[in-house]
C-alpha positions as CSV (number, residue, x, y, z in Angstrom):
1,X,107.9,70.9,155.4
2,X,111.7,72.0,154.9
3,X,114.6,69.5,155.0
4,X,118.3,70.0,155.4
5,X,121.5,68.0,154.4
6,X,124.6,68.7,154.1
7,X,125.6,70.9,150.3
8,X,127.4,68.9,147.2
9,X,124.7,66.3,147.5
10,X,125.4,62.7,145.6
11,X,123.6,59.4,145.9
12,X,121.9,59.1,149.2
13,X,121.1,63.1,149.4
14,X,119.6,63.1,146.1
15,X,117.9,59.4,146.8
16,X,116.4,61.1,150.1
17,X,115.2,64.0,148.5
18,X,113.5,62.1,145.5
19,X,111.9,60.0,148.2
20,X,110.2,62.4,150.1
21,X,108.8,64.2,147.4
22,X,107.6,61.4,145.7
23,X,106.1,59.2,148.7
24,X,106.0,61.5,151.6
25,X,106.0,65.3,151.3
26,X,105.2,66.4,147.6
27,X,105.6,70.2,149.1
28,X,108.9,69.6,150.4
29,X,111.6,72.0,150.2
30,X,114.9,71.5,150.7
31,X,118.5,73.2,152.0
32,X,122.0,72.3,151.5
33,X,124.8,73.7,153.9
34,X,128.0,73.2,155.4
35,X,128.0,70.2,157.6
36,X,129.4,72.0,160.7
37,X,126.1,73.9,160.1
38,X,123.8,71.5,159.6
39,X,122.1,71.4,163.7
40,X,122.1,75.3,164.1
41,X,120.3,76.0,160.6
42,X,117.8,73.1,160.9
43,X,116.6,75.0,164.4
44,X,116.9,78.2,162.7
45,X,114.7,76.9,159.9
46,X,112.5,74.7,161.5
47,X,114.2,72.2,159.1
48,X,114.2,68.3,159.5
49,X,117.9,66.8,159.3
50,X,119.1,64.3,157.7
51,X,122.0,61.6,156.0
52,X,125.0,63.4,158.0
53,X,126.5,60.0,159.7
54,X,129.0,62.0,161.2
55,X,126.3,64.1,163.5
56,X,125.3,61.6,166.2
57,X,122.0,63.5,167.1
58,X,120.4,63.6,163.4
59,X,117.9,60.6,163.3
60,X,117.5,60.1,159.9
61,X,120.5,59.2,158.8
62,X,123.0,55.8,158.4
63,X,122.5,52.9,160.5
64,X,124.3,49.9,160.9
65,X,125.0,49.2,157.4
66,X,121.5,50.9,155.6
67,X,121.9,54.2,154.2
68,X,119.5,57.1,155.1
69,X,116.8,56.3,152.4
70,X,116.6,52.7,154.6
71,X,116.0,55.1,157.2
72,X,113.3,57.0,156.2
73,X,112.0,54.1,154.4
74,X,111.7,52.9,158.2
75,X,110.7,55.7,159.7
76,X,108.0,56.3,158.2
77,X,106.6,52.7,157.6
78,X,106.6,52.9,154.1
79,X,106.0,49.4,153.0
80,X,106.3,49.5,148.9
81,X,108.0,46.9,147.9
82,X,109.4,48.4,145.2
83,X,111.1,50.8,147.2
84,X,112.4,48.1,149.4
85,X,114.1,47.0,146.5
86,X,115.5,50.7,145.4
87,X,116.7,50.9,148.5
88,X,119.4,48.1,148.2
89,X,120.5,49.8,144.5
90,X,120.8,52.9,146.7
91,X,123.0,51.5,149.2
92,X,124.7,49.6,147.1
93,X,125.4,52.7,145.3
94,X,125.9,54.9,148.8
95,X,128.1,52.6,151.0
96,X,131.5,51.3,150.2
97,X,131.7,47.9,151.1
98,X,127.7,47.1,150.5
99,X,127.9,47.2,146.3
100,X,127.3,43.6,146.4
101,X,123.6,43.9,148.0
102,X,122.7,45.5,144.4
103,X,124.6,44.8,141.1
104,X,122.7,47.9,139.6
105,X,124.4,50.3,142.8
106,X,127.5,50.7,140.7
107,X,126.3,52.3,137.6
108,X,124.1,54.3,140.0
109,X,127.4,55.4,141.8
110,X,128.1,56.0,138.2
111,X,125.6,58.2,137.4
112,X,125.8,60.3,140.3
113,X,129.8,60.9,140.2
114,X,129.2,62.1,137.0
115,X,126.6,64.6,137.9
116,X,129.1,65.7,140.2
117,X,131.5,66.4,138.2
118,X,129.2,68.7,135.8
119,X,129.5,71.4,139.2
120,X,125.8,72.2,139.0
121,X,124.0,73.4,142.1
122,X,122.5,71.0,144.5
123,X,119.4,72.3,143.4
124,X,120.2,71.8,139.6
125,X,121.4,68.3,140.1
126,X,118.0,67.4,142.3
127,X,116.3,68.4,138.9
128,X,117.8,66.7,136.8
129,X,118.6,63.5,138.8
130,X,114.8,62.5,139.7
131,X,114.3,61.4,136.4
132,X,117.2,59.0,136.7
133,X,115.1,57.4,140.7
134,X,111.8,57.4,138.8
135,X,113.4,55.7,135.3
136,X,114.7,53.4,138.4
137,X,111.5,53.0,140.0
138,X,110.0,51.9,136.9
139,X,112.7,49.5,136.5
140,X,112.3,47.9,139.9
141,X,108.6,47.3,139.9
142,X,108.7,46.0,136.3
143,X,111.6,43.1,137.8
144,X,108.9,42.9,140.7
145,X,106.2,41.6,138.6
């Protein structure tokens, strides 16, 4: 399947990404592009949307106070409690206002303003940014136990 969000991806558009390789579509391939493109090229591509709260119509995206990884978390009943928990660092991390749901979101935040500021391509910081979710991951289900 292909998936779209919006280009100069940071923590929820790398979290998403991670997510749905890992737990939902190991195949998945992904584009980044201007926001004001973001519908037309999803039809164009056959694409799946997502984490644009601006854009009303896309469904997997912010709600209420959850990021879009809560979302997809949601959507497709994924029940790991692990990544129950990873979701909180992620909004923490994602959402001004919601770093106290996680004290781990800031150095998160952290992690992926920095990566931002290397200016490597949304592809490039994909790659090298999974590491960081599955080092997280690890770290979550070893607090779980």
């Amino acid at each position: 399947m292909k998936w779209i969000t919006r280009k100069d991806i940071k923590i929820d558009r790398v979290a998403c990404p991670w997510l749905i390789k890992r737990f939902i579509d190991p195949q998945a391939a992904f584009l980044f592009v201007e926001e004001k493109d973001l519908l037309e090229k999803s039809k164009q591509e056959g694409a799946i949307p997502f984490d644009a709260p601006k854009i009303e119509a896309i469904k997997l995206n912010h709600r209420g106070p959850r990021c879009t990884f809560e979302a997809i978390i949601e959507d497709y009943t994924i029940s790991d409690p692990v990544l129950l928990r990873l979701a909180l660092i992620v909004r923490a991390a994602d959402i001004k206002g919601q770093e106290n749901v996680a004290a781990e979101g800031i150095g998160l935040r952290s992690i992926a303003q920095g990566f931002a500021a290397m200016g490597l391509s949304d592809e490039d910081r994909l790659a090298r940014q999974f590491p960081v979710y599955d080092a997280l991951y690890a770290y979550v289900q070893r607090q779980e136990k």
